[in-house]
C-alpha positions as CSV (number, residue, x, y, z in Angstrom):
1,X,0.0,0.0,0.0
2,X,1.2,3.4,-0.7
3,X,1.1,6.1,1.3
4,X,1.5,10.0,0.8
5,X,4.7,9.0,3.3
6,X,5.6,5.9,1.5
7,X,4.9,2.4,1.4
8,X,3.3,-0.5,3.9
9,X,4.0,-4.1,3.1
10,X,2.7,-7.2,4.2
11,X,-0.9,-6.6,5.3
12,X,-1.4,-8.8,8.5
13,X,-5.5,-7.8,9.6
14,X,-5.9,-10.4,11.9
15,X,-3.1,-8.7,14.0
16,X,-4.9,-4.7,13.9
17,X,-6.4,-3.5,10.9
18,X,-3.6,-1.1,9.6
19,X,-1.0,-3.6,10.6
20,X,1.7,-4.1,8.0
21,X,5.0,-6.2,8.8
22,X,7.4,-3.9,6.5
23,X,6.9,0.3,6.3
24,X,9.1,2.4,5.0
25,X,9.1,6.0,4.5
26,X,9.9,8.5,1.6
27,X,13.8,8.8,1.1
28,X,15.4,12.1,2.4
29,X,16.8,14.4,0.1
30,X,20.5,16.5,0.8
31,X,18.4,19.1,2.1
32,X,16.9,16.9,5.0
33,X,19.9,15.5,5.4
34,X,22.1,18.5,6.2
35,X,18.8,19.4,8.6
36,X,19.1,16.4,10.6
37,X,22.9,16.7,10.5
38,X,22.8,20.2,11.9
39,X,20.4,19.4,14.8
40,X,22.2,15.9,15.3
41,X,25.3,18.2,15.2
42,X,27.7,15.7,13.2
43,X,27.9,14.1,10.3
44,X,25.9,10.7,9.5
45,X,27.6,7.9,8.6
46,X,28.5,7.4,4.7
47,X,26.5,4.2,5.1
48,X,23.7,5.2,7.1
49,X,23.0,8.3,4.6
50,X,23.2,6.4,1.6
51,X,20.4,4.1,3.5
52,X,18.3,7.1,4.2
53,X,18.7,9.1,1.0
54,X,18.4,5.8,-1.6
55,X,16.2,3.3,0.7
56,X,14.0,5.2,3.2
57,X,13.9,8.0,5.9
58,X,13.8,4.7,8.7
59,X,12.2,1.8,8.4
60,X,9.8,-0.8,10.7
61,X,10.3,-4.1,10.1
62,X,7.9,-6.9,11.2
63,X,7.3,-5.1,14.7
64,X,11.1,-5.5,15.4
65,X,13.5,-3.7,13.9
66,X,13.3,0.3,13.6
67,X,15.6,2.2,11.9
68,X,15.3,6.1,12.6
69,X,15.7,9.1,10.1
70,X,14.4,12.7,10.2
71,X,11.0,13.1,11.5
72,X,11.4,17.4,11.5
73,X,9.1,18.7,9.5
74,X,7.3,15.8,8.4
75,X,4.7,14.4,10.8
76,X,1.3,15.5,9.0
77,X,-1.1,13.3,11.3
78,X,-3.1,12.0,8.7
79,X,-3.2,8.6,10.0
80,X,-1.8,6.9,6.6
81,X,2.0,8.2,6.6
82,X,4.5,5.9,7.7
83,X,5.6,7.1,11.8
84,X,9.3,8.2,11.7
85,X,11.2,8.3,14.8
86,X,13.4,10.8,14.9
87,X,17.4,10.3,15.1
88,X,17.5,13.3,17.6
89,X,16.0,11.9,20.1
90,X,17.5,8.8,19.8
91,X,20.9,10.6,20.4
92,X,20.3,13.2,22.7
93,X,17.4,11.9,25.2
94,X,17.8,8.0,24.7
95,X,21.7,7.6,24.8
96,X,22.9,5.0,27.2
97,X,24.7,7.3,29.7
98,X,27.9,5.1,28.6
99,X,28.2,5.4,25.1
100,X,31.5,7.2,23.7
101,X,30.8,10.5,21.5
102,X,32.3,8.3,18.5
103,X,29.3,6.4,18.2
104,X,26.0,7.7,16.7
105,X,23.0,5.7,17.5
106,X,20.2,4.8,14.2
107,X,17.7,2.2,15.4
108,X,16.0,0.1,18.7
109,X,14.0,-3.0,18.7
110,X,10.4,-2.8,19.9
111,X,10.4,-6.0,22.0
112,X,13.0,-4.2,24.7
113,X,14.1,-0.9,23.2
114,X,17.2,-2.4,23.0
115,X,19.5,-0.3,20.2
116,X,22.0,-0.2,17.4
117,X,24.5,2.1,16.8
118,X,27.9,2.8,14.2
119,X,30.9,3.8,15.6
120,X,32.1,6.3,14.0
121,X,35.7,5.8,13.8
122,X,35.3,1.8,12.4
123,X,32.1,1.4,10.3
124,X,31.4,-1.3,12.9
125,X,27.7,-1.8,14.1
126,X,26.8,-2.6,17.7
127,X,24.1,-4.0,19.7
128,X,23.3,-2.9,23.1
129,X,20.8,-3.1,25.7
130,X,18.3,0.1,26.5
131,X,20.3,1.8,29.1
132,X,24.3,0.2,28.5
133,X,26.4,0.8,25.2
134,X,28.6,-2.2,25.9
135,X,28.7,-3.9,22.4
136,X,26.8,-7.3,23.1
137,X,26.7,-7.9,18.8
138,X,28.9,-6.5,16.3
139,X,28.8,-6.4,12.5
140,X,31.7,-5.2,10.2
141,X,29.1,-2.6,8.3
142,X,25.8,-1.6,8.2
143,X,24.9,-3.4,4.9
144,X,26.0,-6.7,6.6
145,X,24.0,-5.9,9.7
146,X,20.9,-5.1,7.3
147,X,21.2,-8.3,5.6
148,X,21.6,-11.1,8.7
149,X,19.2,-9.1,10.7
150,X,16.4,-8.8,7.7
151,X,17.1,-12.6,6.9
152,X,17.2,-13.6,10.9
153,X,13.8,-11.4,11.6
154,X,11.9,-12.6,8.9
155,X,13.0,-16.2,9.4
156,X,11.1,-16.0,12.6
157,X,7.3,-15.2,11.0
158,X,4.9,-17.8,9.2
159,X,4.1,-16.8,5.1
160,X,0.9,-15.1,6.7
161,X,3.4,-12.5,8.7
162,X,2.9,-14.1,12.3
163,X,5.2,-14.8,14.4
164,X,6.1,-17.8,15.5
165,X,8.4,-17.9,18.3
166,X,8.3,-16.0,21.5
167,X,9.1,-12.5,21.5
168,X,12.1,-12.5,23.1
169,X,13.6,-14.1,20.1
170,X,13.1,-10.9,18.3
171,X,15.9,-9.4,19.4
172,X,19.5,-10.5,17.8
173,X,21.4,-11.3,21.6
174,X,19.2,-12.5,24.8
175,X,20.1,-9.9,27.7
176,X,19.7,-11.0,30.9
């Protein structure tokens, strides 16, 4: 389904009747990005920015993974556009108290607000828990990340788009 915002994927009614497994919203242009850049104060990761300016401006997948982009300027409260969280906040009101300056936070997952985040100086990307940066998972790139997590998540839901493990599982490490 298209939306003035961009596009829903994977209709699953049974679960709520504007359910959809994949969303993703309209890509940003260089304009939006050197917004979000100059309220993030620092530069996005090459990686990340291709993501948002080629792919989409974040991204839910399958109630588990959520990549965040720029949501200034964009929220029009229609009730068809795809929700954007906002990169900001992620980095100045969500940051683990922990987490070095080198390392710029881009997504959570919904079962425990667990997060993801590039460090800045390697290209690497972490996993963390909510409230500690410790690195519990590490990929060598974000396009590497992308592609076990997108496998592993969807690996996890029937053909119909329910899941069909426990929750928990969602997440790519167990914390205790």
């Amino acid at each position: 389904m298209k939306t003035p915002k961009g596009e829903k994927i994977g209709h699953v009614p049974k679960l709520a009747p504007l359910a959809y497994n994949i969303q993703l919203s309209q890509k940003l242009d260089f304009s939006l990005i050197n917004s979000l850049e100059k309220r993030l104060q620092r530069e996005i990761p090459p990686a990340y920015k291709r993501f948002l300016m080629e792919y989409s401006n974040g991204l839910h997948f399958y109630f588990s993974l959520n990549l965040y982009g720029n949501r200034d300027g964009l929220l029009d409260r229609s009730g068809n556009e795809v929700i954007v969280w906002d990169l900001q906040d992620l980095n100045r009101f969500e940051r683990p108290k922990n987490s070095s300056k080198d390392v710029i936070f881009i997504g959570t997952y919904s079962y425990d607000a667990s997060k993801l985040y590039i460090d800045c100086a390697t290209n690497k990307v972490h996993y963390c828990g909510r409230y500690d940066a410790t690195s519990l998972k590490e990929w060598d790139s974000f396009e590497t990340m992308m592609s076990e997590e997108i496998d592993r998540i969807y690996a996890l839901f029937d053909e119909d788009g329910y899941l069909t493990v426990n929750s928990s599982e969602k997440t790519p490490y167990k914390i205790e």
